[in-house]
C-alpha positions as CSV (number, residue, x, y, z in Angstrom):
1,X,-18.1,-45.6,-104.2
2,X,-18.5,-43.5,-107.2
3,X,-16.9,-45.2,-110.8
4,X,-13.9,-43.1,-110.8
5,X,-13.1,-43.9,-107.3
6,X,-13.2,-47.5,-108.1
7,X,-11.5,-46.6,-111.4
8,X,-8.4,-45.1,-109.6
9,X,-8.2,-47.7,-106.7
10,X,-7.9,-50.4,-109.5
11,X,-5.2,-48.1,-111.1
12,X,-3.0,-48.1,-107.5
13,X,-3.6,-51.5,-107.0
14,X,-1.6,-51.9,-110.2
15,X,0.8,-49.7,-109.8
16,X,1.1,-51.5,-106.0
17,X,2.0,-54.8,-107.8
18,X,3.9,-53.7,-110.8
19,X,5.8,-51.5,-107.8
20,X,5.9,-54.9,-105.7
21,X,7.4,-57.1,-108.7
22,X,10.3,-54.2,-109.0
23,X,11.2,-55.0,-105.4
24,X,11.1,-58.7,-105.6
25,X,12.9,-58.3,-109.1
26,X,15.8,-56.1,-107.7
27,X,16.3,-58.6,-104.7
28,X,16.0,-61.7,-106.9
29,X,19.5,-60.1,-108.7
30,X,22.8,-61.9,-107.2
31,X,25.1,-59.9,-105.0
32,X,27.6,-59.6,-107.1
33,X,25.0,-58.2,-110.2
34,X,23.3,-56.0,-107.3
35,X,26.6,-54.4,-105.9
36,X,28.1,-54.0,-109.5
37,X,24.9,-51.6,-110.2
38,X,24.7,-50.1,-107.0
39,X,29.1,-49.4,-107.6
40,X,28.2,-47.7,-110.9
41,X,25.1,-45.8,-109.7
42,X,27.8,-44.1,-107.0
43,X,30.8,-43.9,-109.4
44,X,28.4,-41.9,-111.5
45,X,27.7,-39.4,-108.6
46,X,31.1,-39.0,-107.5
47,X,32.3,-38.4,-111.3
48,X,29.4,-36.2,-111.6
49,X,29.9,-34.3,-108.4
50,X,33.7,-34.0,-109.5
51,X,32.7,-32.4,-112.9
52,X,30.2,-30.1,-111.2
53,X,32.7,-29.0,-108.9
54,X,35.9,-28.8,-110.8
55,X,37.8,-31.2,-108.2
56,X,39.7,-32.7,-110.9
57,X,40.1,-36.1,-109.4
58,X,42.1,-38.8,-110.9
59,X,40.2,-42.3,-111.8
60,X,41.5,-43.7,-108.7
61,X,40.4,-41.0,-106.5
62,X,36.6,-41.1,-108.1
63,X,36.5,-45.0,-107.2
64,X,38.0,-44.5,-103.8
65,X,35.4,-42.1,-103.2
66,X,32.7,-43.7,-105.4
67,X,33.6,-47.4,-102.6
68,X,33.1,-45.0,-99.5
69,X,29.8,-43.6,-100.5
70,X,28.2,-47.0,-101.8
71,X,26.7,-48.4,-98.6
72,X,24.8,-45.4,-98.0
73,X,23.6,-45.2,-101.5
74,X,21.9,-48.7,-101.8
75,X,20.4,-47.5,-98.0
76,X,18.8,-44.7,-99.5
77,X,17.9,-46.6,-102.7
78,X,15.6,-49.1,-100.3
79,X,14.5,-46.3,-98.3
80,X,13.3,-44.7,-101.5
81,X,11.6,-47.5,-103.1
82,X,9.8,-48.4,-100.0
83,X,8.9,-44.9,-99.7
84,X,7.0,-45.2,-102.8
85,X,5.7,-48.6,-102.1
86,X,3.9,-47.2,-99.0
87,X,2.4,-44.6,-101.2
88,X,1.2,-46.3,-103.1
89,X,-0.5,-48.8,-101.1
90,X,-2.1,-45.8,-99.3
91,X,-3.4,-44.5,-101.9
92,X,-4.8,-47.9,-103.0
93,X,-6.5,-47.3,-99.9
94,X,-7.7,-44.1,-100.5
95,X,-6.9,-41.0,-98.3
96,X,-10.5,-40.3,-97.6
97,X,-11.1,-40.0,-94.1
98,X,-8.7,-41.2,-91.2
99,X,-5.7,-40.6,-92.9
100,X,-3.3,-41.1,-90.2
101,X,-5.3,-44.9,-89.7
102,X,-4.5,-45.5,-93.2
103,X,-1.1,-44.6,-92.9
104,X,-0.4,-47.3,-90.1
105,X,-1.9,-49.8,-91.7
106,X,0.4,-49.4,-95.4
107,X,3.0,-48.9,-92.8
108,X,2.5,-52.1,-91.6
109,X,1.5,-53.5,-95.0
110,X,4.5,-52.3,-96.2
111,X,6.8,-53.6,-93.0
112,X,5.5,-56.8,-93.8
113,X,6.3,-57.3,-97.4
114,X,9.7,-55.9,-96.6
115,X,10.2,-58.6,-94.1
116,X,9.1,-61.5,-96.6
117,X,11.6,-59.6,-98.9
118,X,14.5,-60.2,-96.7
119,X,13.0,-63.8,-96.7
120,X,13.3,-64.2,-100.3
121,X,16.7,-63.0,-100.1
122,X,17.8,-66.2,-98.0
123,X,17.7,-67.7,-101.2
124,X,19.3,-65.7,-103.3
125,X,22.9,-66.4,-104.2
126,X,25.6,-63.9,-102.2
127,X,22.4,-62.3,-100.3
128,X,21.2,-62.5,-96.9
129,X,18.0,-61.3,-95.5
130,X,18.7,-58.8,-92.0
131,X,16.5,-57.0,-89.4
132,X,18.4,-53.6,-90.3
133,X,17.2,-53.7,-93.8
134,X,13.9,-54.4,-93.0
135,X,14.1,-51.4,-90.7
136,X,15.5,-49.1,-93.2
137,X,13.1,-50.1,-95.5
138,X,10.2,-49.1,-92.7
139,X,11.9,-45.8,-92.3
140,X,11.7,-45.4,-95.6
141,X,8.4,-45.9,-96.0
142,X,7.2,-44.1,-92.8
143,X,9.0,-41.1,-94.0
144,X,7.1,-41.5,-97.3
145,X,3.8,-41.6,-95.7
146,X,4.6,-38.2,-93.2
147,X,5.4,-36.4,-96.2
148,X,2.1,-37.3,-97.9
149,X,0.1,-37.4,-95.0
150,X,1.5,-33.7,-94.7
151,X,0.9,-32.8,-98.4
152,X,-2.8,-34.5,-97.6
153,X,-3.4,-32.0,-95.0
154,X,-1.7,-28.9,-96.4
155,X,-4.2,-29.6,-99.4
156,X,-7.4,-30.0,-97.2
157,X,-6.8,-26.5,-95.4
158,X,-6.2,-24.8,-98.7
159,X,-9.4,-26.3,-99.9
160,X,-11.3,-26.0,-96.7
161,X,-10.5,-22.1,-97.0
């Protein structure tokens, strides 16, 4: 492996922990600290989306609709940063040759650590650890994966021509 390989593997690998830490960190937080961010993340798309829109909804409308829309934000949060976690475990990996045998494995790399997060969150006060999360999390990071095993081989032919 040439010095700049090994030089960007090293790189990923700490991005892959620092990324790894952020998880644990974000499910270390209470539910009450976790739900009050994930409230304002969504109050501040619904007021945002009201503003873009010129809906002119009243303060109780926006929270009404900022309450609905909460659940599926915090699902897409974890899809997201498991998304990225698989990424970057692949590419701690490398995407030299088989790709698609890379992919399972920080699939299942990343499966794994998701399940030893809902673990962790046993312990955490308000929180409680579930197969569906650790299922969205996995679909999260297979869909992260497609879409750069997809960029991976776009880039190939292009180069390859």
């Amino acid at each position: 492996m040439t010095q700049k390989k090994t030089w960007k593997r090293r790189l990923f690998l700490i991005l892959t922990l620092a990324w790894a830490v952020v998880i644990f960190w974000f499910s270390a937080q209470p539910a009450g600290d976790s739900s009050q961010i994930s409230g304002g993340v969504s109050y501040r798309v619904v007021e945002t989306a009201d503003h873009i829109f010129g809906w002119n909804m009243t303060t109780e409308e926006q929270m009404m609709w900022a309450e609905k829309i909460e659940y599926p934000i915090r699902k897409a949060a974890h899809m997201t940063e498991y998304a990225i976690f698989a990424v970057l475990v692949l590419l701690t990996m490398g995407c030299g040759e088989n790709v698609m045998k890379r992919c399972a494995l920080a699939l299942a790399i990343t499966a794994g650590y998701a399940a030893t997060d809902e673990v962790h969150q046993l312990f955490v006060s308000g929180r409680s650890g579930r197969v569906t999360d650790v299922l969205i999390d996995s679909a999260g990071a297979l869909t992260g994966l497609l879409i750069t095993a997809a960029v991976i081989k776009l880039s190939r032919r292009r180069r390859d021509k």
